[in-house]
C-alpha positions in Angstrom: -12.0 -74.7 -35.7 -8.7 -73.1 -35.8 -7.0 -70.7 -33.2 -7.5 -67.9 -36.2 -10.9 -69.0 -36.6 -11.5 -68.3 -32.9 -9.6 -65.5 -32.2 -11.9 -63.7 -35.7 -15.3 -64.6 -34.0 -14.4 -63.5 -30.3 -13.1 -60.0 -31.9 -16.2 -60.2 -33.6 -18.7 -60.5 -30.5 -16.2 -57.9 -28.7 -17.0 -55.4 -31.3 -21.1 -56.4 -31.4 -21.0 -56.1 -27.5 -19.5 -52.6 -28.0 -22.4 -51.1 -30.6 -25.0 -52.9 -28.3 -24.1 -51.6 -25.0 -26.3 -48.8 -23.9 -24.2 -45.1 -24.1 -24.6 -43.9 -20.6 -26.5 -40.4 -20.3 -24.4 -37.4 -19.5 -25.2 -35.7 -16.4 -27.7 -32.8 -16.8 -26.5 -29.2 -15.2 -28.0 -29.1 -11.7 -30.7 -26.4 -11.1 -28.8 -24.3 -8.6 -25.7 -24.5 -11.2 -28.2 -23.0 -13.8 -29.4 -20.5 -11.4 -25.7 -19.9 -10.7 -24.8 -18.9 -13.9 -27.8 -17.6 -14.9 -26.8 -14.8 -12.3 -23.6 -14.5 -13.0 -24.5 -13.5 -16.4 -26.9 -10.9 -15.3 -24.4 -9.3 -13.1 -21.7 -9.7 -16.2 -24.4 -7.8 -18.8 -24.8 -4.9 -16.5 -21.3 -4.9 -16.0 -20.8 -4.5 -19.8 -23.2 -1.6 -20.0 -22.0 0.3 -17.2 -18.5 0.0 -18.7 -19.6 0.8 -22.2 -21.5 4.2 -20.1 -18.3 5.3 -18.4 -19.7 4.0 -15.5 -16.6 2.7 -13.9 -17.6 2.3 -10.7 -20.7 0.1 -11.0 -19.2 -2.0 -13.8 -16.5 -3.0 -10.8 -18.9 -3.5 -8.6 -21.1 -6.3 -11.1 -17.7 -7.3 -12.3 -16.8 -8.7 -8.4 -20.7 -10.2 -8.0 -20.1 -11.9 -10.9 -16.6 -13.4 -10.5 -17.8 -14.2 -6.7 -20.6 -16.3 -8.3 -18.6 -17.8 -11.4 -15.0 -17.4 -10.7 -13.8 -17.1 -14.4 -10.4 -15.1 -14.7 -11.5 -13.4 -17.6 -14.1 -10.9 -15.0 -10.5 -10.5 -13.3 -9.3 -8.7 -16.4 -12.7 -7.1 -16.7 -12.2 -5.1 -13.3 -8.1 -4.4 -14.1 -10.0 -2.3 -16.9 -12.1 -0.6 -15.1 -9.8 0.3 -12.4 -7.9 1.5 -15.1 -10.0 3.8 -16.7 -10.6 5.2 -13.1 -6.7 5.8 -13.1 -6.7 3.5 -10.3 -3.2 2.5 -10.2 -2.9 0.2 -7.3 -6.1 -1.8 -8.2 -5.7 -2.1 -11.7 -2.2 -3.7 -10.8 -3.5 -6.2 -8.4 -6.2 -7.4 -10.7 -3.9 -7.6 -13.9 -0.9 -9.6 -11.9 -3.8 -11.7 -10.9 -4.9 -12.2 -14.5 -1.5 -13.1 -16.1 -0.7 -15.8 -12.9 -3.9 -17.2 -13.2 -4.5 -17.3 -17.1 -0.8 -17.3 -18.3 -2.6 -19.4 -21.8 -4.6 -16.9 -22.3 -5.3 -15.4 -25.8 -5.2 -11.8 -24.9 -2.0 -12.4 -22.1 0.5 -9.9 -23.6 -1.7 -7.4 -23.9 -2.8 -8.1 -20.1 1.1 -7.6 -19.1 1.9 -4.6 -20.8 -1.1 -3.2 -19.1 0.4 -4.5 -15.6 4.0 -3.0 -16.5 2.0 0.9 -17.4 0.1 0.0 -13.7 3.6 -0.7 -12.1 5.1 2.3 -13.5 1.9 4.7 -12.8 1.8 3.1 -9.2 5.5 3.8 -8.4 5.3 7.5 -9.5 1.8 8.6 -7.9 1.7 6.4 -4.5 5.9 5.9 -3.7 5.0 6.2 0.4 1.5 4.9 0.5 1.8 3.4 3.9 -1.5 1.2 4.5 -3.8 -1.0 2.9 -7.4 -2.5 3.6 -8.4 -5.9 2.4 -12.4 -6.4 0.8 -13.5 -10.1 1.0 -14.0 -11.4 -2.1 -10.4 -10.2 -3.8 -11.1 -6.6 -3.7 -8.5 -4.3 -2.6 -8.4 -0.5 -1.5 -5.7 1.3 -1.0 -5.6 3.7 2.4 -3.3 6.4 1.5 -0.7 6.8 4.1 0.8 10.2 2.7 1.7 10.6 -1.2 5.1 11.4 -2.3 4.6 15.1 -2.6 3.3 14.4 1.5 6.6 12.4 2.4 8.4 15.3 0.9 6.6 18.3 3.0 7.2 15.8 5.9 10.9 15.0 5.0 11.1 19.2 5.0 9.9 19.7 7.6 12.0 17.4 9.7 15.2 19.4 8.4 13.4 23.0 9.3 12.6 21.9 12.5 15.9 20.3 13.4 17.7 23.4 12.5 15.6 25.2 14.7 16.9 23.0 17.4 20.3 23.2 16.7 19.8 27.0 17.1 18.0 26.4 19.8 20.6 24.8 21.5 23.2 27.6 20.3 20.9 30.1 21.9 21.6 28.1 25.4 25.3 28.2 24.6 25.2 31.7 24.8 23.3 32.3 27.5 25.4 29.8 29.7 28.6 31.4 28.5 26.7 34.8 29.6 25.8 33.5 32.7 29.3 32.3 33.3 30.8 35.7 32.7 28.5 37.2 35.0 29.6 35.2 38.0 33.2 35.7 37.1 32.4 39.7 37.4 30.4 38.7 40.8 33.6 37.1 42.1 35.6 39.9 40.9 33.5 42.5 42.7 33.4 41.0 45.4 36.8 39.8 46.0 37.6 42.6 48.4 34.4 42.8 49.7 31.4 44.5 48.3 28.6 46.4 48.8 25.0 44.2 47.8 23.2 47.5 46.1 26.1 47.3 43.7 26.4 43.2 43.0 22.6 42.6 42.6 22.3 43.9 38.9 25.3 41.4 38.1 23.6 38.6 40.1 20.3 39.5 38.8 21.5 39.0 35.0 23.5 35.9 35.9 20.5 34.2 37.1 18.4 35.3 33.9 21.0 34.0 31.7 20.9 30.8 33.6 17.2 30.2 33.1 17.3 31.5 29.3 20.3 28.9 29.2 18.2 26.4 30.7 14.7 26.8 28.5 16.6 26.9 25.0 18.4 24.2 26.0 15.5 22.3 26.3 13.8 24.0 23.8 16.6 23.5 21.2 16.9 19.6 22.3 13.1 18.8 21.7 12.7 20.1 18.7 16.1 18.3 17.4 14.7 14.8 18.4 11.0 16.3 16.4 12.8 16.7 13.6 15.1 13.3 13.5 11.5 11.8 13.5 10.2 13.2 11.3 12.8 13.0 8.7 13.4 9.3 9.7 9.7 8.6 9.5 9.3 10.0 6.1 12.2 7.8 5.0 10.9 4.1 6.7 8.1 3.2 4.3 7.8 1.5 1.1 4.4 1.0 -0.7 2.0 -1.7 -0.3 1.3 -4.2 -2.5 -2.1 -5.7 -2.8 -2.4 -8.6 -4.8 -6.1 -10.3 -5.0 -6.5 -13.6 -5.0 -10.1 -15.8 -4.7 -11.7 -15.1 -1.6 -9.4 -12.5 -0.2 -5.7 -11.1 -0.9 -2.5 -10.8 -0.2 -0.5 -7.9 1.5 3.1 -7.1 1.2 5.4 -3.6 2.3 9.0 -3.2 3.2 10.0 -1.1 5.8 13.7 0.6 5.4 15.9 1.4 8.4 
């Protein structure tokens, strides 16, 4: 028999041992997998038919149950919608970033950031000095509002009132120490060649108010100077937080500005 010969009939029982061999079974889906998703489903259906009511709020809520139990990106976009419709800037925002990092394949991805850049946009102009944040397990976020712009503003005005105040304040106790300066100059003058004290006391009298009026505007003026430095420089400090959800929790970021 030839080496050809050989070679033919060994391709030949390579090929028969191929079609003979058993094909090994494919694992079945487990029953707590089934169960899993079974939920899931359940939660997603009465998702879609709160969200197809106008029902905002429980469609988030099923949305979440279901991504907790199935973590498909897809329910991510699902709840950016929804916190959308609420006018939910902040939310809406964290979900869709979330989306388009974690499906950046995805059919409907352009559509998912142009969504995100109108939350970034609506987010900037309505909550520009949110200050704090809280964190839901699961990927949820809700926003604490620290004081909206229109807040920082009031806050920013009222610094300036209030430090004006101060500054007149202190130019009340300027005048009042200048007063009570003159009026000891006139005591010294009276009295330079002696003097009588039924005639002095009115002067000494007025020089001792001025000193105490001198004294409380002073400190009157200097309080409410420092008041409204902090309050101007605290309504200037914050920068918005950013919640960003993420499987099983979120992430946090803010910038403070000296």
């Amino acid at each position: 028999m030839t080496v050809a010969s050989r070679a033919v009939i060994a391709v030949a029982l390579a090929c028969t041992c191929a079609v003979v061999r058993p094909a090994r079974a494919q694992p079945e889906p487990s029953a707590d997998g089934a169960a899993v998703e079974a939920s899931a489903k359940a939660f997603f259906d009465a998702a879609s038919k709160a969200y197809e009511a106008h029902d905002y709020t429980n469609a988030i809520e099923n949305f979440k149950k279901a991504y907790a139990l199935l973590p498909d990106a897809l329910f991510l976009y699902d709840i950016a919608q929804s916190y959308r419709q609420l006018h939910d800037c902040d939310d809406a925002r964290g979900y869709y970033r979330s989306y388009v990092r974690i499906a950046p394949t995805a059919d409907n991805h352009d559509k998912a950031q142009r969504f995100l850049d109108e939350m970034e946009a609506c987010s900037r102009d309505a909550h520009a000095g949110d200050v704090t944040t809280t964190t839901k397990p699961g990927g949820g976020s809700g926003a604490a509002v620290g004081g909206s712009s229109h807040a920082k503003a009031n806050l920013r005005l009222a610094g300036i009132i209030t430090g004006i105040a101060g500054v007149v304040g202190v130019g009340v106790g300027v005048f009042f120490s200048v007063d009570a300066a003159n009026q000891a100059s006139d005591l010294q003058a009276a009295c330079a060649h002696g003097c009588n004290a039924g005639d002095v006391l009115p002067i000494d009298e007025a020089g001792r108010n001025a000193q105490t009026g001198a004294i409380i505007s002073y400190l009157i003026g200097g309080a409410a100077i420092a008041a409204g430095v902090g309050m101007y420089l605290y309504s200037q400090r914050v920068e918005p937080v950013v919640v960003t959800p993420v499987p099983g929790g979120a992430t946090v970021s803010t910038m403070v500005r000296f």
